[in-house]
Steps between C-alpha positions, in 0.01 A plus 500: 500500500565829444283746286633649235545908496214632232666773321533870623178720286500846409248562806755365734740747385207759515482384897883512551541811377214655650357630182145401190587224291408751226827703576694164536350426178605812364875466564533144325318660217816786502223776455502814649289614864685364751790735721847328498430428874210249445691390186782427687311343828285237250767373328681439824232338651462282139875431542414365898189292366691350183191628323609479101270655287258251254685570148274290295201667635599850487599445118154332446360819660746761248526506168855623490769273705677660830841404364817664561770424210862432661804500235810220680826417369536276775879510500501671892398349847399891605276506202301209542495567897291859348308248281346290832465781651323718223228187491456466871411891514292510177285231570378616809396823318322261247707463230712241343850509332567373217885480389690493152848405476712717280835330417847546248289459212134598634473892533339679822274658192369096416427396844324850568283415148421133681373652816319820328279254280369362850361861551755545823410801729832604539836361357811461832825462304754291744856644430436548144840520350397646150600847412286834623427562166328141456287502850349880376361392187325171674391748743359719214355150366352400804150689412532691812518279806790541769833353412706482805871405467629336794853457608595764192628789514324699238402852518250516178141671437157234568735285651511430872832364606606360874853448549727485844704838499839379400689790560372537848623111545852566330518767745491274803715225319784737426441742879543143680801414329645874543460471843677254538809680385465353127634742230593296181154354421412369125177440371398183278265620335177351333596614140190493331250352720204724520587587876861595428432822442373664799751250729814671284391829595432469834827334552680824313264732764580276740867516493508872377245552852810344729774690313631211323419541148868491389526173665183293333495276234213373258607190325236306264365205686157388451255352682520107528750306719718385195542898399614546898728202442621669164572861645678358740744269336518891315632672815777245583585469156538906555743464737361680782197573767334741639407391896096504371268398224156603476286213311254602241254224686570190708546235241810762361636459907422160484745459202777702635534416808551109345740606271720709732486242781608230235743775390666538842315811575346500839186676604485745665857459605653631169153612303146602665234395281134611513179404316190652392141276549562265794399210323489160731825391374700798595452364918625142378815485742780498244351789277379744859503802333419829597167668290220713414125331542282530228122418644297334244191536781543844512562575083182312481289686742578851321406327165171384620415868660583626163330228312164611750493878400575478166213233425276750733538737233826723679792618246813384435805582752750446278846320697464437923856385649455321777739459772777257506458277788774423792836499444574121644886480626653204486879339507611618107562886668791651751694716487788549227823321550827674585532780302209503350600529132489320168664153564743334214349151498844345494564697819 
């Protein structure tokens, strides 16, 4: 019969890493005194061991909970990906999350009051959608800890905000598509989506970068598969196509490309299509379209070093852009057909 495995102790992560159980101690207690070396080498080793923190004890041994407030609307994949993440890499720096849903008809500003009331250390807003206006004052509110906005961009004071550097991305998305020979390329844009902003002006630099500024084309989207299907049915109702379309996000792609297949549009034959995200169902084999990887892993990460130095007392840096992750090529992209100019539908 075999023994079971006792769980992994602080002191065995003290061994592992080749340091005192009083620095290892010091870490999960997310105080200050040790270098980011030895910060970084125990909770590596703690991550080897599976050594979790004791939660129960450590609140029976503080008189203020370790808890980390996280604001969800839980309407994206990518945003509850950040979520698992955000909890794997807070707990082994002893905290815990605790998460409030804000909804249609629950405000950011009510699930923010639910979490404050639990005396949260910090406050991680998860692609808060309100307006700038709203996520200063809670910040004002907050009685002083960090707020952190994550997957927002939002360039505000005592806010820290994380957000993957769309114009950077939109660069790549409309350089690939140039390069292939693509001149007439449209836009669907996200409308009024809180990312729609910096995507519509990266596309403009984008195009105006590649000399094709006079040849671009921002129509109104939005940013779930039936607005894709909707701007679509828009463009052959039009009467012609450019040879690309640059999606506001994947689920906009998604929606286009079913519409103009159904349509008698083929891709890439007659239009190239490209994405923004590289969601799991932009791969599926009838969809294959080409995109720009946003990396929850890596969104999270910058977050959490954020989340670190602001609780160890270090001021707020305002907006970081991170940047965009690969572009991933698939079958949705060659190069124009003949010609290479707006297409009459009926042609």
């Amino acid at each position: 019969m075999t023994t079971p495995r006792r769980p992994a102790t602080m002191r065995d992560v003290a061994a592992r890493a080749g340091v005192s159980r009083s620095l290892v101690s010091t870490v999960f207690r997310g105080v200050p005194g040790a270098s980011p070396a030895n910060r970084e080498r125990i909770l590596q080793a703690a991550a080897d061991l599976g050594y979790r923190p004791d939660g129960r004890a450590r609140q029976l041994r503080s008189s203020q909970r370790r808890v980390i407030g996280v604001t969800l609307t839980a309407t994206q994949p990518f945003h509850v990906a950040m979520v698992e993440a955000l909890h794997d890499a807070t707990e082994l720096r002893g905290y815990e999350l605790s998460i409030a849903l804000s909804t249609d008809t629950r405000t950011i500003a009510r699930a923010a009051d639910t979490l404050l009331a639990q005396r949260c250390a910090a406050l991680v807003l998860i692609g808060p959608s309100a307006p700038d206006e709203e996520i200063v004052d809670l910040a004002e509110a907050s009685g002083g800890i960090p707020v952190i906005a994550a997957d927002r961009f939002l360039d505000a004071p005592g806010v820290d905000a994380v957000r993957i550097d769309d114009e950077a991305a939109m660069l790549q998305l409309v350089g690939h598509l140039a390069h292939l020979g693509h001149k007439d390329i449209w836009y669907a844009d996200g409308a009024g989506y809180v990312s729609a902003e910096p995507r519509r002006r990266g596309f403009v630099s984008a195009m105006a970068v590649h000399g094709l500024s006079e040849r671009g084309r921002v129509i109104p989207a939005g940013a779930t598969l039936r607005e894709g299907a909707a701007v679509a049915l828009t463009m052959l109702d039009h009467g012609e196509l450019p040879t690309a379309v640059v999606a506001y996000n994947d689920w906009v792609a998604c929606g286009l490309i079913d519409v103009f297949t159904r349509g008698g549009v083929r891709v890439p034959e007659d239009v190239s299509i490209v994405g923004f995200d590289n969601i799991p169902e932009s791969a599926l084999p009838h969809l294959d379209f080409t995109t720009i990887e946003q990396r929850s892993d890596d969104l999270t990460s910058r977050v959490v070093e954020i989340l670190v130095q602001r609780l160890a007392g270090a001021p707020s840096t305002g907006l970081q852009l991170m940047p965009p992750g690969p572009l991933v090529v698939r079958s949705s992209t060659s190069s124009p057909r003949p010609g290479g100019r707006l297409r009459s539908v009926a042609g």
